[in-house]
C-alpha positions in Angstrom: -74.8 35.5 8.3 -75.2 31.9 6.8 -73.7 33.1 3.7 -70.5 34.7 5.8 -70.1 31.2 7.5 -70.0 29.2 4.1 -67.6 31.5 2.4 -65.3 31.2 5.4 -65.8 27.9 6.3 -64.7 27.5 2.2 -61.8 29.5 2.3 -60.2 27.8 5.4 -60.9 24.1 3.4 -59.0 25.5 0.5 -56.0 26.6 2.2 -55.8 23.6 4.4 -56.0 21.5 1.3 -53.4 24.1 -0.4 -51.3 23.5 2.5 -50.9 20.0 2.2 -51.0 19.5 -1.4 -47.4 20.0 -2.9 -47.0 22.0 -5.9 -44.0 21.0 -7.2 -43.2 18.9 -9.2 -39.6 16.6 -8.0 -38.7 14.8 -10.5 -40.8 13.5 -14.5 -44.6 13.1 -14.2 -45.7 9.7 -12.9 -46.6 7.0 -15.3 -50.2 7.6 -15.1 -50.1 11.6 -15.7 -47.9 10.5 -19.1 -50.6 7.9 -20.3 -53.4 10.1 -19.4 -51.6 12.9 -21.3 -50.8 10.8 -24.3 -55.0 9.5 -24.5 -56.1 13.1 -24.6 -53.1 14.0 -27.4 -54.6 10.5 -29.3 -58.1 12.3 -28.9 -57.7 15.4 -30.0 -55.7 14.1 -33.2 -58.5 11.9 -33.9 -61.1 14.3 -33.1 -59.6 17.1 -35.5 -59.4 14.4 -38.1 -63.0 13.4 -37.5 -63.9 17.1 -37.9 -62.7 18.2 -40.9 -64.7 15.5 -43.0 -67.8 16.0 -40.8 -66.9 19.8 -41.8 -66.9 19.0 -45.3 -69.9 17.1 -45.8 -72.1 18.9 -43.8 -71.0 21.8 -46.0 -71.6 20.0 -48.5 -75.3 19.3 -47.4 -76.0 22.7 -47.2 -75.0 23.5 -50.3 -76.8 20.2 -51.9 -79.7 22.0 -50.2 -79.8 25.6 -51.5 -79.2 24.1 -55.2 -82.2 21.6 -55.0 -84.4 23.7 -52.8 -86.4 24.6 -56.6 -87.2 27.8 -55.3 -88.7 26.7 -51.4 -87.5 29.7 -48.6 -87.3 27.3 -45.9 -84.9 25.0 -47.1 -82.9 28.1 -48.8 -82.7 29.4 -45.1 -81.6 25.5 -43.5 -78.9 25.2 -46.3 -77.7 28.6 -45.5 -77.9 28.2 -42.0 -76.2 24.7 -41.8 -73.5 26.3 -43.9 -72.8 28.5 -41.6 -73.6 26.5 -38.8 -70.8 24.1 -40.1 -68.4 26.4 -40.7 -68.8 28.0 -37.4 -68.4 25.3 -35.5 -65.2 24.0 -37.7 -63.3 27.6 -36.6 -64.4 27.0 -33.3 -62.7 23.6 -32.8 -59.5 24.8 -34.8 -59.6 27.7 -32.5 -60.1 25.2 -29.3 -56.8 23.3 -30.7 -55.0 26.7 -31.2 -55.6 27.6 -27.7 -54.2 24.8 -26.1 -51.5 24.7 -28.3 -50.8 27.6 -27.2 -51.3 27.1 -23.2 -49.0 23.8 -23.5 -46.4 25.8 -24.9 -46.2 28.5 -22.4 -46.6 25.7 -19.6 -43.7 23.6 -20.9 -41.4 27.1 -21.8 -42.8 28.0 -17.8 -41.8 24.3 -16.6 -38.3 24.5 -18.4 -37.5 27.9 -17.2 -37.5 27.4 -13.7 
């Protein structure tokens, strides 16, 4: 019964807060929403340029690893596995920036066509 009053009590707060809360947009963003939107473009440019060298030499480390290893499994296996650990996470954050490439485009085209 608890459980019934939360979920109610939660639902009437959200459309009371819907309710007043206007969802359109009048006339540009404020000033604020521009140079919040302009920090996180900044930061993700920097970020994907701080990840492709941290890409490479980790890569690189792996690599250094498996070559000098002179025949020990363990550091075969960490070599290979920070290889692909590397390389894993390097798709991932190009796939990240993909995205939401991707999601801004269809909210601006979304924002322009109406």
């Amino acid at each position: 019964m608890k459980k019934l009053y939360y979920i109610f009590y939660i639902t009437f707060l959200v459309i009371i807060i819907l309710n007043f809360l206007s969802l359109t947009s009048f006339a540009s963003y404020p000033k604020l929403v521009n140079t919040i939107t302009n920090a996180f473009d900044k930061i993700k440019s920097w970020f994907l340029k701080i990840a492709t060298p941290a890409a490479a030499v980790a890569v690189g480390t792996g690599i250094f690893m498996k070559k000098f290893s002179f025949g020990d499994e363990e550091r075969l296996r960490t070599g290979k596995r920070l290889i692909r650990g590397s390389l894993f996470s390097y798709a991932f954050i190009l796939c990240i920036d993909l995205i939401l490439s991707a999601i801004k485009l269809l909210v601006s085209a979304e924002a322009g066509g109406d």
